[in-house]
DONU-715326 format. One record per residue: residue in three letters; y, z, x of N, C-alpha, C in turn. Coordinates in steps of 0.05 Angstrom, whole numbers, plus 5000, padded with zeros to 4 digits. Atoms other than C-alpha are relative to their C-alpha. Example, Ala and Ser with C-alpha at 12.3 -4.5 7.8 and 13.67 -1.06 7.14 Angstrom:
BEGIN
Ala497650005018491051565246502450005018/Ser497649994984497951435273502250144985/
***
This chain:
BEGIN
Unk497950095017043005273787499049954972/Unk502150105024038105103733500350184976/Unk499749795014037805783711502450074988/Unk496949925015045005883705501249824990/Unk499150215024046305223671498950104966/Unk501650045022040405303617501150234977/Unk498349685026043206083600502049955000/Unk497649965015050005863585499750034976/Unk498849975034048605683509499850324993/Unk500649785005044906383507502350225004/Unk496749815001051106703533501650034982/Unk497050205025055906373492499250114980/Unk500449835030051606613434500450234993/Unk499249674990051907313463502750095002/Unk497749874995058307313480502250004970/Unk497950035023061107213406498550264985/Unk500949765014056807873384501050215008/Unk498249734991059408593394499250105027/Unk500550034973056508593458501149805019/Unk498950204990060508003479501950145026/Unk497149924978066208423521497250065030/Unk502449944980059708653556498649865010/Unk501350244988055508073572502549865018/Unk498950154980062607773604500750175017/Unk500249894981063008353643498349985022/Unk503350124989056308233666500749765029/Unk499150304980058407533694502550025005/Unk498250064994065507613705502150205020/Unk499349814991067008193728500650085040/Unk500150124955069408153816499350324991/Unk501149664977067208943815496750014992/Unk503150015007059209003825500950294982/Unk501049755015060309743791500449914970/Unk500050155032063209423723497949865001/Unk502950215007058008963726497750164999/Unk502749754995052209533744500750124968/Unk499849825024055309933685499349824974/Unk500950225020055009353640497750054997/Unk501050034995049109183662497250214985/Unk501449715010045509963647501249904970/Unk500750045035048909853576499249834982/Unk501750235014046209213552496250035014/Unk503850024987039009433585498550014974/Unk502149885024037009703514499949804974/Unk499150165028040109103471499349785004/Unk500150264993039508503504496949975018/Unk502350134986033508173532499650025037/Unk500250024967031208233605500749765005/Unk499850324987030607413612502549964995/Unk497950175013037707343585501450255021/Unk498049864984041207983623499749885033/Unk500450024975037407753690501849615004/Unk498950204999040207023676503550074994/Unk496549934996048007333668501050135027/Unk499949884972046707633740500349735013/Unk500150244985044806933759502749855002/Unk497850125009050306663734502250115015/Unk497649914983054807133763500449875028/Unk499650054978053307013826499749725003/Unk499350294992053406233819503650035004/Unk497449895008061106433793500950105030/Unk500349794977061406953852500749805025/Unk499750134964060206403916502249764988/Unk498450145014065505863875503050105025/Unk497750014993071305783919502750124995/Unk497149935004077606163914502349785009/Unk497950294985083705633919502450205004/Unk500550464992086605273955497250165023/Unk501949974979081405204004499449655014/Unk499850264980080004634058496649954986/Unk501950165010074704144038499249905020/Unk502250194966069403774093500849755000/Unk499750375011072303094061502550014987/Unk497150095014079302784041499249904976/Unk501350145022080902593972498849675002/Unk500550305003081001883979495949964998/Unk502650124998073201904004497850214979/Unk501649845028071502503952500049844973/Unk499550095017074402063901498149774996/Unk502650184990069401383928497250234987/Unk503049874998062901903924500450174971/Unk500349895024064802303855501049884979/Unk498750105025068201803817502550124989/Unk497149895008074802093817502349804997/Unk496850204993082001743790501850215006/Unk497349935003088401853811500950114974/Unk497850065028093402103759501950175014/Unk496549934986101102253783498450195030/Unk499849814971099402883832497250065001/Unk502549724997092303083825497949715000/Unk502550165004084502753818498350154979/Unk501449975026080802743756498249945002/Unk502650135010074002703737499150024975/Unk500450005037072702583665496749984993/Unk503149845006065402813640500049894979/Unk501650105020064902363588502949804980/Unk497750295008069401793536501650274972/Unk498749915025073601993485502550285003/Unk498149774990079902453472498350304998/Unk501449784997078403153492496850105012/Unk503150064977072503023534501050175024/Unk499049874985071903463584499749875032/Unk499750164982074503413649500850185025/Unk499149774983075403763718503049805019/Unk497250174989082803623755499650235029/Unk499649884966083903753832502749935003/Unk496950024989091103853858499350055031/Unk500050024964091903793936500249745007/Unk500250194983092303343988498550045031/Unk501250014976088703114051497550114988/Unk503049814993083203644062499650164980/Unk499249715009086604174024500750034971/Unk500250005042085004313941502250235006/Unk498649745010090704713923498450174973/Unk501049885015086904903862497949764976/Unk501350195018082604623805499950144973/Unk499149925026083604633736497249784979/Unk502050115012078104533679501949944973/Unk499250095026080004183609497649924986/Unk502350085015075404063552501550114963/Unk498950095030078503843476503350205010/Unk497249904985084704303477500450105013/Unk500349714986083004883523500249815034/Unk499050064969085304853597500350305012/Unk498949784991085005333650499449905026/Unk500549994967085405463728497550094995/Unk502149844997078805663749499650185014/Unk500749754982078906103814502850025016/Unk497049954987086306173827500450195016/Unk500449734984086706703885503550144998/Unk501949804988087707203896498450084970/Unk501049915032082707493848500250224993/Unk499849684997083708193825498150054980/Unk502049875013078908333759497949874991/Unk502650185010075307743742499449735026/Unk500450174980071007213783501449744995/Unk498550225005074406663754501550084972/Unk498849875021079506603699498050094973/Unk502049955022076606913628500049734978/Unk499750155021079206243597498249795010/Unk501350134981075705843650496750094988/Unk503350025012068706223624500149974972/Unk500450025035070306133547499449645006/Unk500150385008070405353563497949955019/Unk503450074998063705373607498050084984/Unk502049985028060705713548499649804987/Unk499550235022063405213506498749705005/Unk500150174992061604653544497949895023/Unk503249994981054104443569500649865022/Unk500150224976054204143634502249975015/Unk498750084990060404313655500250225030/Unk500049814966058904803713499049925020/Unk502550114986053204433734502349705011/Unk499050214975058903803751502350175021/Unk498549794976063204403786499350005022/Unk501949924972057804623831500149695008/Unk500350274992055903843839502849915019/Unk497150054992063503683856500850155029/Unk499049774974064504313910497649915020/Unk501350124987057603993943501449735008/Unk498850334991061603273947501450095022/Unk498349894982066303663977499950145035/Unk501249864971062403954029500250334999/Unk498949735001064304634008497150185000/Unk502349845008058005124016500850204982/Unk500849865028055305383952496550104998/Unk502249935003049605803958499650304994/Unk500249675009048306383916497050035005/Unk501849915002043606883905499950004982/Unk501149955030038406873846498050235016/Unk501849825010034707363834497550044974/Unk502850115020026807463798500950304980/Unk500449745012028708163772502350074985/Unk497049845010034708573730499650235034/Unk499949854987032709143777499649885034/Unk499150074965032608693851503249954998/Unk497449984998040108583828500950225006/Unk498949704990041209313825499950105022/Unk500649844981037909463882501649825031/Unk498250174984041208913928503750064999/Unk496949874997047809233904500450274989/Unk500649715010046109833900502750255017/Unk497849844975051110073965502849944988/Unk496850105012056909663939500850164978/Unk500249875027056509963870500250275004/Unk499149794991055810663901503650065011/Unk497249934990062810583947502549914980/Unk498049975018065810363881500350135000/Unk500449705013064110933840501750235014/Unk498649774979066711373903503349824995/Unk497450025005073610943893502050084972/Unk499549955033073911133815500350215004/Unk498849695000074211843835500950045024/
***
């Protein structure tokens, strides 16, 4: 998780250059073949340490919960162990003082997150609203973990309170990503034609 906290700013920087649509392909992309193709066209522009950390990333993104989903723990006792308030229908956790501080919101009851929603100054979005069809989470959802250090790292933290298993794969290489989806990425390709 380290890894894919530390390369957000690097992203974020990346992703406001002409290579930007490409690097969030990289990470956002639910098809491994967009991502592979990406992937081949930023090989020549971007840095190995920085493309192999948008893989990482992906796949923190990637194992992230699709909602709703059932939780190991009710709110009441998620709320005790993460510091969550009430407010009208949902549970908040606020990441820090002041207006526009960012903040993650849970809707559900009992067991069962209907969904979760990130905020930070004005920007708000769902994060993994299902079904998913082109991206791993929303695209407004990764403009505001760019934006915003530390706020994935209390996501992940939060889906552990939860009991929810979160365990991606990292990877030491660009090319053990390729080669670990190397099949998937093929029976795209065969769906494109």
């Amino acid at each position: 998780m380290n890894v894919a906290a530390n390369a957000l700013a690097d992203l974020a920087m990346r992703s406001g250059t002409e290579d930007g649509s490409l690097v969030r392909t990289v990470v956002n992309s639910s098809s491994t073949t967009e991502a592979g193709f990406a992937v081949g066209l930023l090989g020549d522009t971007m840095p190995q340490r920085s493309l192999l950390a948008a893989l990482n990333l992906r796949e923190v993104l990637r194992e992230l919960p699709e909602s709703p989903f059932i939780m190991r723990t009710d709110f009441e006792t998620l709320a005790r162990v993460s510091g969550l308030v009430h407010r009208k229908q949902s549970w908040v956790k606020r990441l820090g003082r002041g207006k526009g501080a960012p903040e993650i919101e849970l809707l559900g009851q009992g067991n069962l997150c209907y969904d979760v929603i990130i905020r930070a100054g004005d920007g708000m979005s769902f994060l993994k609203p299902g079904p998913i069809n082109g991206d791993l989470i929303k695209p407004d959802a990764l403009e505001l973990l760019f934006e915003n250090e530390g706020l994935l790292r209390e996501i992940v933290d939060l889906m552990q309170d939860m009991g929810v298993v979160h365990n991606p794969r990292f990877y030491m290489t660009v090319e053990d990503w390729q080669m670990e989806h190397a099949a998937e990425s093929m029976a795209g390709l065969v769906d494109l034609f």
